[in-house]
N, C-alpha and C positions, 0 to 999 in steps of 0.2 A: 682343670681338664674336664673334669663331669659338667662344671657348667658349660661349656664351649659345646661341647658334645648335643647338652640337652637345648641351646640356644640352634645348633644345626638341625638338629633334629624338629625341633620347633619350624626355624624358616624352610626345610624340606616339606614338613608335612602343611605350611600355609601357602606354598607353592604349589603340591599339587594340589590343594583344594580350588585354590585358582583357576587351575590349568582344567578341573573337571567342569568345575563351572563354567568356562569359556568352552567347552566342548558338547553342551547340549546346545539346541537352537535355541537362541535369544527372543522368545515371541513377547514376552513383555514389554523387551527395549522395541521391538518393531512396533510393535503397538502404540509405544509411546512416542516414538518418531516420527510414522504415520500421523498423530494427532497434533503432532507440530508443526506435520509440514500443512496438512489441511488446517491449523491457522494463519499459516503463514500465507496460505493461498486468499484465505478471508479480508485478511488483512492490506492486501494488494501487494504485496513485497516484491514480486515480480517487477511492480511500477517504481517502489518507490526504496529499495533496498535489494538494487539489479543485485552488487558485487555479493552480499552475502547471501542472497537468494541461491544465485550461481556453486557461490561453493557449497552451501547447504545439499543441491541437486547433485553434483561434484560426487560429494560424501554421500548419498542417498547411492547413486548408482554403484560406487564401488561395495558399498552393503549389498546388493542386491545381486553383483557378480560373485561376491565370497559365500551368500546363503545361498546361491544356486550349488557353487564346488564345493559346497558344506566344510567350508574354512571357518567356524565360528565364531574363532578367536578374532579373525581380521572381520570379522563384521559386527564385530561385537563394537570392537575401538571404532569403523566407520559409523556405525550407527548411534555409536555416542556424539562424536563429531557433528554431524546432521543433525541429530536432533538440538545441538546446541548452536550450532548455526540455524536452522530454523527459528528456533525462539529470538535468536539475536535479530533476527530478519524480521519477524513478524512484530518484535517492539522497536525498530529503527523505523519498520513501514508505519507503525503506528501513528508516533509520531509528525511525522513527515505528511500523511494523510490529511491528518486534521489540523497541522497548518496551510496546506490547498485547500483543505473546505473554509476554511476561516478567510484564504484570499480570495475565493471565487465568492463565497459571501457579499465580499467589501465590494467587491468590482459588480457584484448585483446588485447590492444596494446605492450606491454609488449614480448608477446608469440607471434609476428607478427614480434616487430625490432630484438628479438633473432632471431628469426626463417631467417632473413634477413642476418644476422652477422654470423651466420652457414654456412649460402651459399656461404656467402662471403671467409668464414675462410675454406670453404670446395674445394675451387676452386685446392686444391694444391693435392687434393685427386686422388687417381687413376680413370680411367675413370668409373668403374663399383663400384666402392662405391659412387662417386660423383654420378653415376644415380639410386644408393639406396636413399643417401641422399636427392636429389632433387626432388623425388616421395615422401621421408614421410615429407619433409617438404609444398610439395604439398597438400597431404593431412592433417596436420595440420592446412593451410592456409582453406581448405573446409570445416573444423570442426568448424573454428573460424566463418565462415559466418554464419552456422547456428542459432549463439547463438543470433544474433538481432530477431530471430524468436520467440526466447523462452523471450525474454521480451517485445513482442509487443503480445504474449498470457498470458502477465502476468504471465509467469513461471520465476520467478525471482530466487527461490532458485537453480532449474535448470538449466538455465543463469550460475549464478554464479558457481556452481560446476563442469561445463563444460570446462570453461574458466581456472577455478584453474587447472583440469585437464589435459586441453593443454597446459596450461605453466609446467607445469612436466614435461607429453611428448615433448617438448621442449630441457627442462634440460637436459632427459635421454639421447636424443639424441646429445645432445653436448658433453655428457660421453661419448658415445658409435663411435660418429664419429670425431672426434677433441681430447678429453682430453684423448685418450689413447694411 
C-alpha cells in the first residue's frame, strides 16, 4: 500500500511538472523550428520535398494559432511535429537536390563533348557552313553558361529544361550539318 501510494504520488508530482512546463511559452522550441524551417527553405524543399514541406507549414501554422491563444501545451507538440517535419524535408530536399545538380551536369556536359565532336566532324565542311556551324555551336556553348545561374537562383526546374533543351539543339544540329 505505501508503495502504490508513493509510485502515485511520484506519477502525480511528474505530471504536473509536465503540465508546468508545457504552460510557459516554448521560445526555445520556436527558436529551434524557426531554424529548421529556414533550412528547409535553403535547401529548396518547397521544390523538392512539396508533401513534407506541406505538412511541416501544416504544423508550423497550427503552432502559431495555439501561441497566439497562448494554448502552450498544443503548440508545444505542433511545434515539435514542424520541426521534425522540417528536418525531414530539408534532408529529402537535400538529396533530391544534388541528384538534379548531378543530372543537369550530365545533360551539360553531354551537349558541350557533342557540341565539340561536331566541330570536329565539321572541319571537312565548306567554308560557309563550317562558319554557320561554328556560330551555332558557339552559341549553344553561351546557352550552356547560363544554366549555373539558374541553379545558384535555385531555378532548378529551369536549369534542367534548358540544359535538356540544348542537348536537342545539339542533336538537331548534328542532323542538320553532318548526318545529311
Amino acid at each position: 500500500m505505501k508503495k502504490s501510494r508513493l509510485l502515485f504520488v511520484v506519477a502525480a508530482l511528474s505530471l504536473s511538472l509536465l503540465f508546468l512546463g508545457c504552460a510557459s511559452r516554448p521560445d526555445e522550441l520556436i527558436q529551434q523550428t524557426e531554424q529548421a524551417r529556414e533550412q528547409a527553405i535553403a535547401a529548396h524543399a518547397d521544390q523538392f520535398a512539396l508533401e513534407d514541406w506541406s505538412a511541416a507549414e501544416k504544423d508550423w501554422g497550427q503552432a502559431e494559432d495555439a501561441l497566439q491563444k497562448e494554448d502552450y501545451g498544443k503548440a508545444y507538440s505542433a511545434l515539435l511535429s514542424a520541426k521534425s517535419r522540417y528536418t525531414k524535408a530539408r534532408d529529402i530536399a537535400g538529396g533530391k537536390r544534388e541528384e538534379t545538380v548531378r543530372k543537369i551536369e550530365g545533360l551539360k556536359s553531354a551537349a558541350s563533348i557533342r557540341c565539340k565532336n561536331l566541330l570536329e566532324a565539321g572541319a571537312k565542311l565548306p567554308a560557309s557552313r563550317k562558319k554557320d556551324l561554328e556560330a551555332r555551336c558557339q552559341d549553344l556553348e553561351s546557352q550552356l553558361a547560363t544554366i549555373d545561374t539558374h541553379i545558384q537562383n535555385g531555378e532548378f526546374s529551369d536549369a534542367e529544361f534548358k540544359a535538356g533543351k540544348i542537348l536537342r539543339a545539339v542533336y538537331e544540329a548534328e542532323q542538320e550539318f553532318i548526318k545529311k
